[in-house]
C-alpha positions in Angstrom: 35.4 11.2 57.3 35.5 7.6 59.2 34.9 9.2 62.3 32.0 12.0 61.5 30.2 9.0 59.6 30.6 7.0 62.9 28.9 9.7 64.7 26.6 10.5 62.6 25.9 6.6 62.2 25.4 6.5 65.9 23.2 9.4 66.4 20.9 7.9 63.6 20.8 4.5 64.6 20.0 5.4 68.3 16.7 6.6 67.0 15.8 3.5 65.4 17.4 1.0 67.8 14.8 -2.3 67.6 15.1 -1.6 63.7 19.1 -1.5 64.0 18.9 -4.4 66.3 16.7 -6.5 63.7 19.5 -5.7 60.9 22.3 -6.3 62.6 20.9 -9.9 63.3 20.0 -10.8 59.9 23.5 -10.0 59.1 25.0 -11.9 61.9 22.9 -14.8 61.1 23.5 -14.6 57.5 27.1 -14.7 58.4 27.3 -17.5 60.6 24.9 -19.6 57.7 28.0 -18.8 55.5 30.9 -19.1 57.6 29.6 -22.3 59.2 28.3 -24.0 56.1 31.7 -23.4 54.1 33.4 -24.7 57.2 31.5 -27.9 57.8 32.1 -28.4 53.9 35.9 -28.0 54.3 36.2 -30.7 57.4 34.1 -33.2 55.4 36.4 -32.8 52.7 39.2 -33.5 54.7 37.4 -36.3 56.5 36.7 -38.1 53.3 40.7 -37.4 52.1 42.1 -39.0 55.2 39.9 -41.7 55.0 40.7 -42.6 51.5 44.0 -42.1 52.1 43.8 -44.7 54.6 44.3 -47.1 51.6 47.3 -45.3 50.6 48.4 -42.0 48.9 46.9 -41.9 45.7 48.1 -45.9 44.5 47.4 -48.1 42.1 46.9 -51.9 43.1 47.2 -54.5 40.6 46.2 -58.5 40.3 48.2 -60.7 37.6 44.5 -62.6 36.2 43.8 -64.9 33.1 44.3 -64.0 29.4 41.1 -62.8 27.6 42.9 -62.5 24.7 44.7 -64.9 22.3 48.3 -63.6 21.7 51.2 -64.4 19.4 50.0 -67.5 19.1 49.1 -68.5 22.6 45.5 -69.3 23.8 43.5 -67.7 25.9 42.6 -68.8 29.4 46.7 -68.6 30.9 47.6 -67.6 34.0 49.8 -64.7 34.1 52.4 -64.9 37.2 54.5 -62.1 37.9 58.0 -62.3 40.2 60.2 -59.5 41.7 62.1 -60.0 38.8 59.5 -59.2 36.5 58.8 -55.9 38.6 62.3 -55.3 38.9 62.9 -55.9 35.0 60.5 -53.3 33.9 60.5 -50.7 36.3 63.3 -48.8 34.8 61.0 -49.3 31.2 58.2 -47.0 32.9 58.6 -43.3 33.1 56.6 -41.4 35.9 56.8 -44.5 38.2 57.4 -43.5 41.8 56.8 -46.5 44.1 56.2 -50.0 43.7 56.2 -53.0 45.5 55.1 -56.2 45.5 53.0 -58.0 47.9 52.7 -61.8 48.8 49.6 -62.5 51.5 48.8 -65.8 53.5 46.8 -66.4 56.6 49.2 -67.7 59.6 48.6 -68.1 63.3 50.5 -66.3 65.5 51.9 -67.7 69.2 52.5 -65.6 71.9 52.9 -67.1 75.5 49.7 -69.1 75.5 48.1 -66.9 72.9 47.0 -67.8 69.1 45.9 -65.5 66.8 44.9 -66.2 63.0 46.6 -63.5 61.2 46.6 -61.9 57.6 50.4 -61.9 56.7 52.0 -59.9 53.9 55.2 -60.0 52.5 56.0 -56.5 51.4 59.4 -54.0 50.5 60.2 -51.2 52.3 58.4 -48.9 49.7 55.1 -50.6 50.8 55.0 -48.2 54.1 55.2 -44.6 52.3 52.6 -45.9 49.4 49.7 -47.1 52.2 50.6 -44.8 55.1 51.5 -47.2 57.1 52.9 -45.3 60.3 54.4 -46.9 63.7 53.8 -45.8 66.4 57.0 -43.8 67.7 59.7 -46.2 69.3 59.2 -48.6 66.3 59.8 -49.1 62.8 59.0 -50.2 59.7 60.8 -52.2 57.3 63.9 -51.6 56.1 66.8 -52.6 53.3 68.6 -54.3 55.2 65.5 -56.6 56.9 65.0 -57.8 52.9 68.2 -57.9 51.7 69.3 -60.2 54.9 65.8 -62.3 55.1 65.8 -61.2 58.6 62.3 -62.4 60.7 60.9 -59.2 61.8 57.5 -58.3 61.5 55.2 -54.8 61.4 51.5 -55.5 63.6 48.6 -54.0 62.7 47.6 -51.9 65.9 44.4 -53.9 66.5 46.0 -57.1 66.1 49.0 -56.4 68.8 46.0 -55.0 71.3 44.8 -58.4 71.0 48.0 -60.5 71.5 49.5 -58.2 73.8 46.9 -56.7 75.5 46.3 -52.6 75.8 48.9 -50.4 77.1 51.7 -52.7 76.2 54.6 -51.7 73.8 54.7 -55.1 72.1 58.5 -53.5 70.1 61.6 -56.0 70.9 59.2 -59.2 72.0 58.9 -62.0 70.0 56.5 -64.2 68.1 55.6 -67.2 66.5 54.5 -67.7 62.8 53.7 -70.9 61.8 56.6 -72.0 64.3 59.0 -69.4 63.6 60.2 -67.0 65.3 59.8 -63.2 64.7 60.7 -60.1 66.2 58.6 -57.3 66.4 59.9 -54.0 64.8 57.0 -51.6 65.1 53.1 -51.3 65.3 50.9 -49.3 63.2 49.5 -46.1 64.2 45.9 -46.1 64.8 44.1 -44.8 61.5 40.8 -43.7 59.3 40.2 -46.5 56.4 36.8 -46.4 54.5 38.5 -49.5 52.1 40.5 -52.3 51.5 41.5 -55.0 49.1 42.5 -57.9 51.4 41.9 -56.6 55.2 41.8 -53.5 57.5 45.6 -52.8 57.6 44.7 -52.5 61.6 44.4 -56.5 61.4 47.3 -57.4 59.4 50.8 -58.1 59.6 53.9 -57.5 57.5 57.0 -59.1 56.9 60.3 -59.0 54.2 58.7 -60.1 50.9 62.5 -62.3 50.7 61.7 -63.8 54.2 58.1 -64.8 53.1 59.3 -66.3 50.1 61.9 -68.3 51.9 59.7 -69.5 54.5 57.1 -70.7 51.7 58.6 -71.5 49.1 56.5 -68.9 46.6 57.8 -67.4 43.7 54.6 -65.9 42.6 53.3 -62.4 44.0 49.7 -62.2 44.9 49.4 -58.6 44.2 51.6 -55.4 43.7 51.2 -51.7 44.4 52.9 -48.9 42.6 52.8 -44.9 43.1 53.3 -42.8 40.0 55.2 -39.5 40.7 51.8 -37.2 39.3 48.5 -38.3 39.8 47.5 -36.6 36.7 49.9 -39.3 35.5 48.2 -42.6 36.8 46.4 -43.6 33.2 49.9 -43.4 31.5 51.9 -45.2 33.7 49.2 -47.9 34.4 49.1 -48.1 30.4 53.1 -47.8 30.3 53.5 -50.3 33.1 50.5 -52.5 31.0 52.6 -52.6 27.8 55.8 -53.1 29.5 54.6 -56.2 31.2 53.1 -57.2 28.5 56.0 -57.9 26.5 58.0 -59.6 28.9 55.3 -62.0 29.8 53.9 -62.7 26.4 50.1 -61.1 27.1 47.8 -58.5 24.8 48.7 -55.1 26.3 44.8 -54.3 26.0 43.8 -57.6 28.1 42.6 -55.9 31.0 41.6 -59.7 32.3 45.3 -60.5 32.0 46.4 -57.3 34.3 43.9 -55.6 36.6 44.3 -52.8 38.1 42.4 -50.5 40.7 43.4 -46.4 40.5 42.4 -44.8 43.7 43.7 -41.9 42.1 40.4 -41.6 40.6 38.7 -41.6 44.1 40.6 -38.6 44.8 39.8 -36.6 42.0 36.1 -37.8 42.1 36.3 -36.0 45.8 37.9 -33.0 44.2 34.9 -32.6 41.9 32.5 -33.3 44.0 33.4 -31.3 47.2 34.0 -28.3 44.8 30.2 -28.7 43.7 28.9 -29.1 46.9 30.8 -26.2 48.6 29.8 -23.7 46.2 26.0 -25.3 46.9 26.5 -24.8 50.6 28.2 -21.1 49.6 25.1 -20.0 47.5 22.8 -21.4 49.9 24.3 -18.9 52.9 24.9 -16.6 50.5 21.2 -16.5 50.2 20.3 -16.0 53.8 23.4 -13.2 54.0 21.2 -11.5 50.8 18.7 -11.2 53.6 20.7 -9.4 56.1 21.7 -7.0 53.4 17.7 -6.4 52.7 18.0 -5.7 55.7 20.5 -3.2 55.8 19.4 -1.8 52.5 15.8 -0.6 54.1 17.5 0.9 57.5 19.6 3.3 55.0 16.0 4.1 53.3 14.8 5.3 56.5 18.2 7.2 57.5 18.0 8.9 53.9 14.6 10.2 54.8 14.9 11.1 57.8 17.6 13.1 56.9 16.3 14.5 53.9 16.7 18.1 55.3 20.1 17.8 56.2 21.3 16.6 53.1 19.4 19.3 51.3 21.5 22.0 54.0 24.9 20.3 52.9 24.1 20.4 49.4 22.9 24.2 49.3 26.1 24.9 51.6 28.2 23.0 49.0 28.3 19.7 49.7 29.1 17.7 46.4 26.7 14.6 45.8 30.1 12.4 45.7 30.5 13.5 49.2 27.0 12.7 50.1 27.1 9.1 48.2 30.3 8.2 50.7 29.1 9.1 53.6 26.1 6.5 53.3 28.0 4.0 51.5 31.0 3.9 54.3 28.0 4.4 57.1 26.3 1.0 55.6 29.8 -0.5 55.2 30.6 0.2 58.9 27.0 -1.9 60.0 28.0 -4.7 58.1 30.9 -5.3 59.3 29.8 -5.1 62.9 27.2 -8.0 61.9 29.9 -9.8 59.8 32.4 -9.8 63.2 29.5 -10.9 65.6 29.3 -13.5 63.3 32.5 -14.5 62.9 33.0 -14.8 66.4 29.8 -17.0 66.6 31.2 -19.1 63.8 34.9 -19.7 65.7 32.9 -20.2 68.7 30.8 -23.2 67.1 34.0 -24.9 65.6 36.0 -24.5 68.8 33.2 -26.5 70.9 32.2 -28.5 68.3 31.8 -32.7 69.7 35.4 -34.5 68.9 33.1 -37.9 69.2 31.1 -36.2 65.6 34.3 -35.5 64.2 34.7 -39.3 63.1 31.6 -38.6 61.0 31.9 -35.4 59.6 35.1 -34.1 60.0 36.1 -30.9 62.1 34.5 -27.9 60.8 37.3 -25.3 60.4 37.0 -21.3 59.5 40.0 -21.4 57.2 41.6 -18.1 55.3 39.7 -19.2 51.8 36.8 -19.3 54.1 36.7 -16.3 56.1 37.7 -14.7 52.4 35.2 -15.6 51.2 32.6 -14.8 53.3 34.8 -11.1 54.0 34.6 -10.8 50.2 30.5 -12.0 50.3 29.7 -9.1 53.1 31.6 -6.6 51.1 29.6 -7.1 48.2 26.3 -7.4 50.1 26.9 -4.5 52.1 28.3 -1.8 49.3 25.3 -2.7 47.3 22.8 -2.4 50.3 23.9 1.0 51.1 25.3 2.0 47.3 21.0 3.1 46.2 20.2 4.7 49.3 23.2 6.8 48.6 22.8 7.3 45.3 19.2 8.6 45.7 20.2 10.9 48.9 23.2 12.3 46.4 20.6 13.0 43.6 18.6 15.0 45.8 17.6 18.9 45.0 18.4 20.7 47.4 15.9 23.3 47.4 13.3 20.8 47.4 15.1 18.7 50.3 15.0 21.5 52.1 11.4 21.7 52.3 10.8 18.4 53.3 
């Protein structure tokens, strides 16, 4: 049946070959409004991830504050200072924690050689890395156990910040440095990365060393901040809240004083992203949806023509035996077989597009990709468009008398 319909498809479509031409276009086009739209939607979604997750993988930071709230007795107005211990303490007291760490920052200056650089320096634990995707570069590290446990001087550059004391094309790893007058050795530079945000500096600029080493060296006892990862980020609100009450109680502060313990979800920036690329991708799917509709208009008034063109023949069939079922497939595979000639030329205009698409616009927009949900999709779009362009045609040419056909 596939093969008389492609005849037949070809002998009918030779007669009407600007017609043909026209249709297979707007179906081509229509395609490649789809395929391309969808895919310039998924790489700006993934743009906008990875730059997000430039701050870390879905985190939560938190700053100790003042009371707002008078408590047990207590005014408000007092400072609320949290140690390790305090993290320590309470971590086992908060289900669905993941990560956490805390963080202790300071501005140093930085000697190498002849060179002095004001840096932004962090005391972290290891955990820090995996929460803010902070990767070295390969032939380097990151902190480890052992580098807090033993105080050790090692230090983690930001990749900007060891251009600039080292100078491009150098592998700064095994050299060492001077902070404040003591000497570090440098473990491992950050990998170049996307970040849209921040809460002290570009990560690019800063520096990080053994929260126990930073302590020694300065005497602190107080963190500045601390970051923690819960295992679901469904999850965040209730182990904020969990982690809230927790702390609370060891530190003698309302668990509903959000002054007392601030937090910042970035959880919630990923699911705001989530929500909002879902809405806009359908958008950009009914818009080329739309211009695909037009195509199949298209296709739908070609398979007018066919049917009467060939109203005598299907009157022959019919008197000769032909059952109208018979009749509705052949038209309805004949249109099928059109649109998917349009829906392949513009599939291969799409992959075409993304392949040569400018890496320097990729910052900005992301790469446009043709994924499998894409090209489904649009597959299932065509399908749809197509069956119903040639479904009427072929439903009137099957209802046709054939005596009167015949005549015609």
């Amino acid at each position: 049946m596939l093969r008389d319909a492609l005849l037949q498809l070809h002998r009918d479509l030779k007669s009407q070959k600007l017609r043909t031409l026209l249709t297979v276009f707007g179906l081509v086009w229509g395609t490649v409004a789809v395929t391309l739209l969808l895919a310039f939607g998924a790489g700006l979604k993934k743009n906008l991830i990875k730059q997000t997750a430039g701050l870390g993988d879905r985190i939560c930071i938190s700053w100790p504050g003042l009371t707002s709230i008078p408590y047990q007795g207590l005014g408000k107005g007092r400072r609320v200072r949290i140690t390790d211990e305090d993290l320590e303490t309470v971590r086992p007291r908060v289900d669905g924690l993941k990560r956490m760490s805390s963080e202790y920052t300071d501005g140093w200056k930085m000697v190498y050689n002849l060179k002095t650089y004001p840096v932004d320096v962090s005391g972290v634990s290891p955990e820090f890395a995996e929460m803010r995707n902070l990767i070295p570069v390969p032939g380097g590290r990151f902190l480890n156990p052992l580098d807090v446990s033993h105080q050790r001087r090692v230090v983690f550059l930001g990749n900007k910040v060891a251009e600039d004391i080292f100078g491009k094309g150098t592998d700064p790893v095994g050299k060492t440095v001077l902070f404040n007058g003591s000497p570090f050795l440098v473990i491992g530079v950050l990998t170049a990365k996307q970040q849209d945000s921040s809460y002290n500096s570009r990560d690019s600029d800063l520096a990080w060393i053994p929260g126990t080493t930073f302590r020694a060296l300065t005497g602190r006892k107080y963190l500045s901040n601390f970051v923690f990862q819960p295992a679901s980020a469904l999850e965040s609100k209730a182990v904020t809240e969990s982690l809230r009450a927790a702390l609370s109680r060891r530190l003698k502060f309302d668990p509903a004083d959000k002054e007392a313990f601030s937090v910042w979800d970035t959880t919630e920036q990923f699911q705001f992203f989530e929500v909002f690329m879902l809405a806009f991708s359908l958008f950009l799917g009914i818009v080329g949806s739309l211009t695909l509709v037009v195509g199949g208009i298209g296709v739908s008034n070609i398979m007018n023509v066919i049917v009467d063109e060939r109203t005598k023949e299907i009157g022959v069939k019919m008197a000769l035996g032909a059952k109208s079922g018979a009749i509705l497939r052949q038209f309805v595979v004949e249109t099928m077989i059109v649109t998917a000639i349009g829906g392949a030329v513009g599939f291969a205009i799409s992959l075409g597009i993304c392949a040569v698409f400018p890496s320097s616009l990729q910052e900005f927009v992301g790469k446009p990709e043709v994924s499998p949900a894409v090209a489904l999709i649009t597959t299932g779009i065509l399908g749809v468009i197509g069956f119903l362009a040639g479904f009427f045609p072929a439903r009137s040419a099957s209802r046709l008398d054939p005596v009167v056909a015949m005549k015609m």
